[in-house]
N, C-alpha and C positions, 0 to 999 in steps of 0.2 A: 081559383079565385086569387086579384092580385093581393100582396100583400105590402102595406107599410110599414117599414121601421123607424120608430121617430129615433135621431139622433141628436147627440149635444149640438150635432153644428147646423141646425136643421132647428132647434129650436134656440141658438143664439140667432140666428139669421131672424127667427120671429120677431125676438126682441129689440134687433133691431130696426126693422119696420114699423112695427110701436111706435119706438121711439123717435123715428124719423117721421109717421103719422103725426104725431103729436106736435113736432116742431115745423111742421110743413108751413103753419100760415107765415111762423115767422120769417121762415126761409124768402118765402115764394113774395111777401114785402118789403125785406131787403135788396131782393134781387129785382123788384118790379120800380122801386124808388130810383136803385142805383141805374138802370135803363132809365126812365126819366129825367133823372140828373144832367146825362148824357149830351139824351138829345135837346135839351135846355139847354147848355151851356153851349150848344152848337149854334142854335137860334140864338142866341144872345151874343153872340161871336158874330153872327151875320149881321144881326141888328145893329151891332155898334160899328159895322163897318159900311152899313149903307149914306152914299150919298146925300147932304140934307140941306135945302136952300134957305137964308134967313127968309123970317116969318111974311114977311112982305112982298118979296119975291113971289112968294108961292100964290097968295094972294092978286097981286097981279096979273100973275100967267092967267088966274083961274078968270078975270075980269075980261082979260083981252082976246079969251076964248082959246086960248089955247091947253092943253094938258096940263093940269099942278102938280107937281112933284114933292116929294115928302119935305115936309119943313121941319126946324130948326124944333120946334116945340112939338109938333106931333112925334117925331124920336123921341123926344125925352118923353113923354108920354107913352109909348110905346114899350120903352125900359122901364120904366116906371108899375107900368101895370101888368106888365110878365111874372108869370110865374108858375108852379106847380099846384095842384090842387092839394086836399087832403086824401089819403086811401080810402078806397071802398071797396065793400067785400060785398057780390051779389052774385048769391049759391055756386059758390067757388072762386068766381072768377075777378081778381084784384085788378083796380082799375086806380090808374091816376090821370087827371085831365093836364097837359101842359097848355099854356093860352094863359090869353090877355081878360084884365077885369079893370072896370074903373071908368072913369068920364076925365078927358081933358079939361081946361080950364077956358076952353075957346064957347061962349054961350051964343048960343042960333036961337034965330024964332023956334025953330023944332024942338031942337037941345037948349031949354035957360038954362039944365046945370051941368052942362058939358057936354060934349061927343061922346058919345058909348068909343072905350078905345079898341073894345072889338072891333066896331064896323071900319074904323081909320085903319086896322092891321087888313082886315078882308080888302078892304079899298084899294091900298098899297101893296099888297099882296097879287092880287086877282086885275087892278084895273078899272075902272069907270068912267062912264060918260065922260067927267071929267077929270078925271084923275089916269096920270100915265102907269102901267102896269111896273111893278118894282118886284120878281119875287123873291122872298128870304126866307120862309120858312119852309117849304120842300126840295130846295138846295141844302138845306140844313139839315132835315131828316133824311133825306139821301145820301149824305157825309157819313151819319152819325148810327145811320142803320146796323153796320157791322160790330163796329165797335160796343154798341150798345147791345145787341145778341153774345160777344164773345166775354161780356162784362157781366152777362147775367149766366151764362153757363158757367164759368170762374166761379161767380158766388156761392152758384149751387152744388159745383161740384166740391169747393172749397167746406161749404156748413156740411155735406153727405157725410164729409173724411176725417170731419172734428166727432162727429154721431157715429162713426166708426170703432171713433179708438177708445 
């Protein structure tokens, strides 16, 4: 029959597991924020770099049938309503939403209190009917992908080596 010896280093190793269970959600929040940060400040970096025609313009295009392209107030609107969500924790698994919330200031028969400024980032993003396609947010997560992987192993393996010593 096999036999086990428990050793000191064999039940330090327990206690450290413990205690690295114990500090897991904070770890695995840090390190899930700080990816989000990321790839937010990459989107936000594309955002403010995209192309934008004063308000009028855009309007016109849109009358004389041609494609609208983003205007002057839908950007700022779009910066405007960027941002991180709050965490969520649902049986294990930490979640944060990056995207847009909020209504511009532009009122339609549809929208009297604004444009959802989702649908203007999906619009401009994606393209429609009438609108010319702009994309900036999966060039942005395509940038930020690595970075934001090599940021979250850093963390994690940086909180492992502080619960080490």
């Amino acid at each position: 029959m096999a036999k086990i010896q428990w050793t000191k280093a064999l039940e330090d190793y327990a206690i450290q597991i413990n205690r690295l269970s114990l500090r897991s959600p904070n770890i695995c929040s840090k390190a899930v924020y700080e990816m989000a940060n990321i790839v937010a400040n990459e989107i936000k970096e594309q955002l403010n770099s995209l192309p934008a025609e004063p308000d009028p313009e855009g309007l016109k295009a849109w009358k004389e049938g041609r494609k609208a392209k983003l205007t002057v107030s839908e950007k700022k609107a779009l910066i405007d309503g960027f941002g991180i969500s709050p965490m969520q924790r649902d049986d294990g698994f930490y979640n944060v939403k990056v995207g847009f919330d909020g209504y511009d200031n532009v009122e339609t028969q549809s929208y009297p209190n604004g444009r959802p400024i989702v649908m203007i980032a999906r619009a401009v993003e994606s393209g429609s009917s009438v609108r010319e396609k702009t994309p900036f947010v999966r060039p942005a997560v395509n940038r930020a992908r690595k970075k934001a992987i090599d940021a979250c192993d850093r963390i994690i393996n940086e909180e492992m080596k502080k619960q080490s010593t």
